[in-house]
Structures are given as structure tokens and as C-alpha cells.
C-alpha positions in Angstrom: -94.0 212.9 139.3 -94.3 211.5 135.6 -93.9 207.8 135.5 -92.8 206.2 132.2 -94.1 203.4 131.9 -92.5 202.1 128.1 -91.4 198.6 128.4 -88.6 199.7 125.7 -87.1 202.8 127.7 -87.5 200.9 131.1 -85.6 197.4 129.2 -82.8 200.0 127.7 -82.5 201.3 131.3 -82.7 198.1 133.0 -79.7 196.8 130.5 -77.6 200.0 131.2 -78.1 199.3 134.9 -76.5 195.9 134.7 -73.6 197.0 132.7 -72.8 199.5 135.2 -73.1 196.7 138.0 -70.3 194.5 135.8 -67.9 197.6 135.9 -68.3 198.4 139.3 -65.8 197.9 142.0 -66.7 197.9 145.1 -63.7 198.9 147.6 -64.2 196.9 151.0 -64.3 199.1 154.0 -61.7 196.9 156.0 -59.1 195.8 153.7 -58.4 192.8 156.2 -61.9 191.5 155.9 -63.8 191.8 152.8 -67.0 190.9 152.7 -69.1 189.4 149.9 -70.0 191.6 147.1 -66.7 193.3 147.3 -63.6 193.3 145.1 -60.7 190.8 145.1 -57.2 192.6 146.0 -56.1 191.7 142.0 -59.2 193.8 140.4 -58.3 196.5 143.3 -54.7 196.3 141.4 -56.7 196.8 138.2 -59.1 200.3 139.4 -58.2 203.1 138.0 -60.2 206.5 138.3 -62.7 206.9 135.3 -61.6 211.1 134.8 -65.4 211.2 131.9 -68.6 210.3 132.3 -69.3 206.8 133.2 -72.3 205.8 131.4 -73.6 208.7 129.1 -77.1 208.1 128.5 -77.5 207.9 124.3 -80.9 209.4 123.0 -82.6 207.9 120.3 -83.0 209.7 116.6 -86.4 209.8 116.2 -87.6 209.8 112.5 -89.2 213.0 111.8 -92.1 213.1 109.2 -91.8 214.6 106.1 -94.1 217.5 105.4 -97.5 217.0 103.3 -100.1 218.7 102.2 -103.5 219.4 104.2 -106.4 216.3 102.7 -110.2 217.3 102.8 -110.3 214.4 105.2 -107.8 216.1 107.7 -109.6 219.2 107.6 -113.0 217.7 108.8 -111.3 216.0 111.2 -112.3 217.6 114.5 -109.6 216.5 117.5 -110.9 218.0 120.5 -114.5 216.1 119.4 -112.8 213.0 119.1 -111.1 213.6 122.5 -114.5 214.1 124.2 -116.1 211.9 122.6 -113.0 208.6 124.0 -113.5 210.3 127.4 -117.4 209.6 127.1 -117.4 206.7 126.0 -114.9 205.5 128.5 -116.5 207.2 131.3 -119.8 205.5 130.2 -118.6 202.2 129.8 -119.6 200.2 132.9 -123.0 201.7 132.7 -124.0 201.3 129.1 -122.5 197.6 129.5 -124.8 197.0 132.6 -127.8 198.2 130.5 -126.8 195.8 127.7 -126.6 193.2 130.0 -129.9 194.1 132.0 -131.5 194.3 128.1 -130.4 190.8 126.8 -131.7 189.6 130.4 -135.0 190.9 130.1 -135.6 189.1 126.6 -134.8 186.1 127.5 -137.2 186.6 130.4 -139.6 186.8 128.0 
């Protein structure tokens, strides 16, 4: 399943969560003996049955970019290069560091 791991979507979330906690009322099971967590008889007086939705989720606009014309630049660019070539390097990292290192060790050997 995809995670999303945004720290802005995941605060908004967090933030709707806890208004929806300060709204709720939570109805004991036996009226005689409440226990903690749920509502006092006066906000039981208060409850009345939401009939829309109770917390829509609101979507954010996102700015859309205007259109432009094609540069010489853009059209050298080559993306799925580019792509290969961050996988590589990132796939290669550890070793080509370790080499480095093993280098720079070997000349001050020296």
C-alpha cells in the first residue's frame, strides 16, 4: 500500500484528527456509571445528530504552470538518462566511496 510520507499532509491530517476528538461525544455504555473519557449528562443534553458530513476533507488548489515554449536546453535534455544515470550513481555509492577511501589510504602509506 502507498505510504505518504509528507510532513505537510500527515500535520493537516494530524490537526483534523484532533478537531474531530474536541467534537466528539462519547455516549457511556451505562448511564449510571460513566467512565473516564466519556461525556457529562449536560453535553449529553447538548448532542444532537450531525444529518452532513462531519469533517469533509478540503483539497488543496495546486498552482498550475503556465504554458511556455520548448528551449534548446530542454530539448537536449535526456530524462530517462538522467534517471539511470541517479540510479547508478546511487547504486554505486558505497563502493566507489570504499575505493576513495582505500586510495587516500594507500598514499599516505606511501
Amino acid at each position: 500500500r502507498r505510504r505518504n510520507k509528507s510532513v505537510e499532509s500527515l500535520q493537516v491530517n494530524a490537526q483534523r484528527l484532533k478537531l474531530y476528538k474536541s467534537k466528539l461525544i462519547v455516549f457511556p455504555r451505562k448511564a449510571s456509571k460513566p467512565k473516564k473519557g466519556d461525556a457529562t449528562a449536560e453535553q449529553l443534553k447538548l448532542a444532537t445528530q450531525l444529518k452532513t458530513a462531519v469533517l469533509p476533507i478540503k483539497s488543496q488548489q495546486r498552482k498550475s504552470q503556465k504554458a511556455r515554449a520548448i528551449t534548446a536546453e530542454d530539448k537536449k535534455f535526456g530524462a530517462f538518462a538522467m534517471l539511470r544515470k541517479v540510479r547508478a550513481d546511487s547504486a554505486m555509492w558505497g563502493i566507489r566511496e570504499k575505493k576513495a577511501k582505500e586510495k587516500a589510504e594507500a598514499e599516505k602509506n606511501k
